[in-house]
C-alpha positions in Angstrom: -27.4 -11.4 28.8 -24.9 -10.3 31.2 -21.8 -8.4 29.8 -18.4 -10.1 29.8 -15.3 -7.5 31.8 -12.9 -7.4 29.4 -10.0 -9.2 31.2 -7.5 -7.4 33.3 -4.2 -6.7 31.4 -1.9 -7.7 34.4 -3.8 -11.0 34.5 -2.9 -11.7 30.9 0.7 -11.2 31.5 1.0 -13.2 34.5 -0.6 -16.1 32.3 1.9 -15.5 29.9 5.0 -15.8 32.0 3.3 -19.0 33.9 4.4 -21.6 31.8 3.4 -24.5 33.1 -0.3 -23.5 32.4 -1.6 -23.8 29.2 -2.5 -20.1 27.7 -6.1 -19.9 27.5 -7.2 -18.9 23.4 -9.8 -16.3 25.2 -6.9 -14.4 26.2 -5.4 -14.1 22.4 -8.5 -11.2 21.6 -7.1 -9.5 24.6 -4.3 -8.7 22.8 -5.9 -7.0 19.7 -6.0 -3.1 19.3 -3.5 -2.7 22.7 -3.5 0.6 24.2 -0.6 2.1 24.6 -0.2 1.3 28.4 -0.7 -2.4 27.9 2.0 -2.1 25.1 4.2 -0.6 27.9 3.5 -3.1 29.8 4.0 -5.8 27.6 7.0 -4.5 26.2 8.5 -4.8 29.9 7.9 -8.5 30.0 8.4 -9.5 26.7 11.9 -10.8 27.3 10.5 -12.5 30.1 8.2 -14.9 28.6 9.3 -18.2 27.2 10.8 -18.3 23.8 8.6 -21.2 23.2 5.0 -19.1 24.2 6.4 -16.2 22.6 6.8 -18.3 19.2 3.2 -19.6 19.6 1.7 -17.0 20.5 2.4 -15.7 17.5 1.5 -18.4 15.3 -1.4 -18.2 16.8 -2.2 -14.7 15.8 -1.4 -15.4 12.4 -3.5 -17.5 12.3 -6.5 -15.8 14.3 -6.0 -12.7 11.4 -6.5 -15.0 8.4 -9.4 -15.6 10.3 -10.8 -12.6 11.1 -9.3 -10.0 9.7 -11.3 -7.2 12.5 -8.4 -8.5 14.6 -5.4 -6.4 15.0 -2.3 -7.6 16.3 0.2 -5.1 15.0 1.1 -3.8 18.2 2.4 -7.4 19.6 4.5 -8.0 16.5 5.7 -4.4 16.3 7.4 -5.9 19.6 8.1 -9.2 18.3 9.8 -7.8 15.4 13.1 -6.9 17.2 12.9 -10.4 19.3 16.1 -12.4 19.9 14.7 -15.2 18.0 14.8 -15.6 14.0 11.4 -17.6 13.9 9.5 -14.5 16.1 10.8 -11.8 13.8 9.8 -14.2 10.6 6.3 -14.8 12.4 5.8 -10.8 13.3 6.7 -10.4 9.6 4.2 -12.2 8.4 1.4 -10.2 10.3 2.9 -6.7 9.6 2.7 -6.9 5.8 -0.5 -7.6 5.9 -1.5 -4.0 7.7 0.1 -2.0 4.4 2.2 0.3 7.3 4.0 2.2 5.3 6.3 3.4 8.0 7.7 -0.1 8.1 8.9 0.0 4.9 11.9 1.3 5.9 12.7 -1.7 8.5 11.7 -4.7 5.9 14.0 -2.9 3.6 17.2 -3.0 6.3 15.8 -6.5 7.5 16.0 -8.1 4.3 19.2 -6.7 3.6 21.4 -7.2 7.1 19.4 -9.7 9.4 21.8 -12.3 9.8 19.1 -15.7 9.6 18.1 -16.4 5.9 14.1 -17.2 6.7 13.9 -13.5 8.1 16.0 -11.3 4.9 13.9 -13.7 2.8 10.4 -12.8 4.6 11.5 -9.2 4.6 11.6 -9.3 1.3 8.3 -11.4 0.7 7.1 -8.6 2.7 8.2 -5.8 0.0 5.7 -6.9 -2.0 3.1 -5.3 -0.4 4.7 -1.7 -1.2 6.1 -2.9 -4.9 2.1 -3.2 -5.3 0.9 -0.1 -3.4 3.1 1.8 -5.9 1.8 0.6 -8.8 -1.7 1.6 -7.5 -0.4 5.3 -6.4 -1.3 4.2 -2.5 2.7 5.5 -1.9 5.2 8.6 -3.4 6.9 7.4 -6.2 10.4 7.7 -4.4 9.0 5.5 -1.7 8.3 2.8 -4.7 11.6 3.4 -6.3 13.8 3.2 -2.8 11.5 -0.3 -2.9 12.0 -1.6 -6.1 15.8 -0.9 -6.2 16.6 -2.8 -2.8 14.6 -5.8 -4.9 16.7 -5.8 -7.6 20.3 -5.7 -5.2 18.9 -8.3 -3.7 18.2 -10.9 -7.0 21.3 -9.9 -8.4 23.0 -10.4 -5.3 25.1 -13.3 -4.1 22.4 -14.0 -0.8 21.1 -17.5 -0.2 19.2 -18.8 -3.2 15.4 -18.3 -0.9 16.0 -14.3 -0.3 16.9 -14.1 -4.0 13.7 -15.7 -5.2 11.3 -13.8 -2.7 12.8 -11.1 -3.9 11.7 -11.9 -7.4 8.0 -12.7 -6.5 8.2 -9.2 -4.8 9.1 -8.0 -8.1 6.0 -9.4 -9.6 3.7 -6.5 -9.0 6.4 -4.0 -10.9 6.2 -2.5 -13.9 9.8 -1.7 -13.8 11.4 -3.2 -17.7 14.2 -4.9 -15.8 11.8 -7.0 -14.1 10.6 -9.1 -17.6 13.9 -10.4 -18.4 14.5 -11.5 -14.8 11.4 -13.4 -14.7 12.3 -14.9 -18.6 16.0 -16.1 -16.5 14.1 -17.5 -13.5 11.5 -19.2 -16.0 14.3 -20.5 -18.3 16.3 -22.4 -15.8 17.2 -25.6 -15.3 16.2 -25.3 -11.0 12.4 -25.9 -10.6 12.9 -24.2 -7.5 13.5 -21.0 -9.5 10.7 -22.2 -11.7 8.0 -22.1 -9.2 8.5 -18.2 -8.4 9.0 -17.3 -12.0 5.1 -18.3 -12.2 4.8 -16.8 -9.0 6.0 -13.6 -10.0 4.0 -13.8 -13.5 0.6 -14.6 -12.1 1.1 -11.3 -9.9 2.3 -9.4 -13.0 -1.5 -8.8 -14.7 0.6 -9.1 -17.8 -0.9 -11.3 -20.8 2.9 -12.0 -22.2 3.3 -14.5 -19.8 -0.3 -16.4 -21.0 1.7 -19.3 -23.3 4.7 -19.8 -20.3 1.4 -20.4 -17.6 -0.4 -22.7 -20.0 2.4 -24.8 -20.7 3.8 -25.3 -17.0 0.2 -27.0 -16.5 1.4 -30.1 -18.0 4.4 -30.4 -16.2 5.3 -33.5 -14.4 6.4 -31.9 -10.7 3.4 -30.8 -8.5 4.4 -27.7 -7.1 5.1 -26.5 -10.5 1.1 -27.3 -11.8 0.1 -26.0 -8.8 1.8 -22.5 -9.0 1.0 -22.7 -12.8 -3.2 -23.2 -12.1 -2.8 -20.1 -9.8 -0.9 -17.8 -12.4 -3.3 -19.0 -14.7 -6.1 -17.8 -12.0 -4.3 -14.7 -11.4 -4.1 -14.3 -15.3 -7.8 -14.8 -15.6 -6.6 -17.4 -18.7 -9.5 -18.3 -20.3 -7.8 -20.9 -22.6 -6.8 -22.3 -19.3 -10.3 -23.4 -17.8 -10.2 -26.7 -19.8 -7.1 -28.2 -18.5 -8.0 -26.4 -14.7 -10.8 -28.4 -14.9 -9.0 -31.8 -15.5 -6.5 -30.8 -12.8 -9.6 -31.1 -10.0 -8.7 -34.7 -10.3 -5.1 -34.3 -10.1 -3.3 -36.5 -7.5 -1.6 -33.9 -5.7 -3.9 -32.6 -3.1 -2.0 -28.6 -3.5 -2.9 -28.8 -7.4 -6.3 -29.6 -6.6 -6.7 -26.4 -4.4 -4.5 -24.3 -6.4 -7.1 -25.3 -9.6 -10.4 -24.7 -7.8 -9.5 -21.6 -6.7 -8.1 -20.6 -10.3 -11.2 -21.9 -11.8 -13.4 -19.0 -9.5 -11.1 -16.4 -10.6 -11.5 -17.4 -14.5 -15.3 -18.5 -14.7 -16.6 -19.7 -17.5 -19.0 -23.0 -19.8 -18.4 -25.5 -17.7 -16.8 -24.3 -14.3 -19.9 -24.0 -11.9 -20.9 -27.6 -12.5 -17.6 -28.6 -12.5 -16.8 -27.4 -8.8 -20.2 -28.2 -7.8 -20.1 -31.9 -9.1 -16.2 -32.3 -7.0 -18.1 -31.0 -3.7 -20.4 -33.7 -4.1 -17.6 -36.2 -4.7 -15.1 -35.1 -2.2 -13.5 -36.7 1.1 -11.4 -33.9 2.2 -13.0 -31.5 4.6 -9.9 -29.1 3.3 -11.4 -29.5 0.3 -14.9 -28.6 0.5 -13.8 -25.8 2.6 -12.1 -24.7 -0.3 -14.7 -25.4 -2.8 -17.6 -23.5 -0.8 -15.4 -20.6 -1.0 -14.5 -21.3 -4.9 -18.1 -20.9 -5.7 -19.0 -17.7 -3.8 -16.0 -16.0 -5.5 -17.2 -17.3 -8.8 -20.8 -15.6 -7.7 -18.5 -12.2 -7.8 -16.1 -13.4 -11.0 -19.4 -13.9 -13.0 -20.8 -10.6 -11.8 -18.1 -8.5 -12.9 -17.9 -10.1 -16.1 -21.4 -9.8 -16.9 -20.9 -5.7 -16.0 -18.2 -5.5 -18.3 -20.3 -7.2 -20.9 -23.2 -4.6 -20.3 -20.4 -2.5 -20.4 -19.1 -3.1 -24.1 -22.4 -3.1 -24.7 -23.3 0.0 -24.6 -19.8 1.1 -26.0 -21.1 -0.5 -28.8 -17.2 -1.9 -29.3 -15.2 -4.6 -27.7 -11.8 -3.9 -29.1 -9.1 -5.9 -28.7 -6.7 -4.9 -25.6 -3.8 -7.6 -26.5 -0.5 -6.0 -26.9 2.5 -7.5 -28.7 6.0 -8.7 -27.4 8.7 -9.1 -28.5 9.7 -12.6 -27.4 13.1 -13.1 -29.3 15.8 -11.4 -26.3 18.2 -13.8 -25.2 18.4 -13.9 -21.5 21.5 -15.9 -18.9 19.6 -18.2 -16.4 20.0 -18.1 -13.1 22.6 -20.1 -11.4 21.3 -23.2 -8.9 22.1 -22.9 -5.7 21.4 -24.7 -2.6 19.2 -22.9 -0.6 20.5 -22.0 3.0 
């Protein structure tokens, strides 16, 4: 089988700057793992390609990653992180945090602070998450977590637009930090579902079983996006006492609770929750769907094998103690305020 040349660098650029030819998807591999001439070079033209390519371009490599994740496209958003355009830098966002670059951390902090669009400060902060989390783990110096953590914190307490305050929060999730439980208690106690939503967020992301009774409540309630952000806290949660009403949500008529619930139900296993997936694959119309499901059930292959190891486990501990902790539920907390969202 004969082997393909990898295609000529210059040849890619000139089909990015010729816009009225489509850009041929081949090309997008190209652009993986640049070397630091083609950056050069592609750095030179960057302002010279269309605003409109540049923009899908990028969506395109978002999308490519979630795909295959072998793909790197770090150095073309590196690029497209200080582009003219708000929806760019919010695109190359998305694809940076996703690399754990810790020299970054530094930008997203200054981006969510000062960029003047709203969808970029809040991204930037989504963005944050990825270090709150590497801190907690030890995968970054503790000042690194702090310097992290505090810029969080300004920015929920701040007066910023209503969407950079609440990705702020859901940043917060992964903390351990003790001013982080009362703001999630405010966020979960007011009256804006909006604000709602990310205080389940943030609490399936905390691994903290406090929040088990808030997550198991919200999956009754009567919007959608708030059962669907309750199924995957409770997923996240690995609530057992969940896996009941998860399974009666697979016939929910929202089409996002439905996914959020399969997915949940993988991640909690349990009596009941193999046959209950398998049984919806057989019923289902939605290609989405299925997609979804298929993937359900080889995550529940790995759910089921970790919790037979830790069974084995206690086993031969000869103990299974109890590892709930107690709260103390009865602090008062001021809700958020509603706001529009800019």
């Amino acid at each position: 089988m004969a082997i393909r040349k990898p295609i000529p660098f210059t040849k890619l650029i000139d089909a990015l700057l010729d816009d009225s030819t489509p850009f041929s998807p081949r090309y997008l591999h190209r652009l993986s793992d640049l070397a630091p001439a083609d950056v050069t070079i592609l750095a030179e033209n960057w302002p010279k390609i269309s605003a409109r390519r540049r923009q899908a371009l990028l969506e395109d490599m978002e999308e490519m990653h979630i795909e295959d994740d072998l793909l790197s496209f770090e150095e073309v958003a590196r690029l497209a992180l200080k582009d003219s355009e708000p929806g760019i830098r919010q695109r190359a966002i998305h694809i940076l945090r996703e690399y754990e670059l810790v020299d970054l951390l530094p930008t997203f902090i200054h981006m969510s602070e000062t960029d003047p669009d709203t969808g970029v400060r809040a991204a930037s902060a989504a963005a944050l998450a990825t270090y709150v989390y590497m801190g907690e783990v030890e995968d970054i110096a503790p000042h690194k977590l702090l310097r992290v953590e505090e810029c969080l914190l300004r920015l929920v307490s701040s007066e910023d637009a209503t969407l950079v305050r609440r990705r702020a929060l859901e940043a917060l999730g992964f903390s351990s930090r003790k001013e982080v439980a009362p703001l999630i208690e405010s966020a979960f106690a007011s009256a804006d579902d909006d604000w709602l939503v990310t205080a389940l967020f943030a609490m399936g992301r905390s691994a903290n079983s406090r929040w088990k009774s808030h997550v198991l409540k919200m999956l009754d309630h009567p919007r959608p996006p708030v059962r669907a952000e309750a199924a995957s806290a409770a997923g996240e949660l690995e609530i057992k006492a969940a896996v009941p009403k998860l399974i009666e949500l697979l016939e929910d008529v929202d089409m996002d609770v439905r996914m959020a619930s399969i997915w949940a139900l993988s991640q909690v296993g349990g009596p009941g929750v193999r046959s209950a997936l398998e049984n919806m694959l057989e019923s289902t119309d939605y290609d989405e769907e299925a997609h979804q499901i298929e993937n359900a059930l080889d995550n529940l292959d790995f759910t089921e094998e970790m919790q037979d190891l830790a069974l084995m486990d206690l086993s031969d501990d000869g103990n299974g103690a109890d590892e709930s902790s107690e709260f103390d539920d009865d602090e008062d907390f001021d809700d958020f305020d509603s706001e529009d969202e800019a």
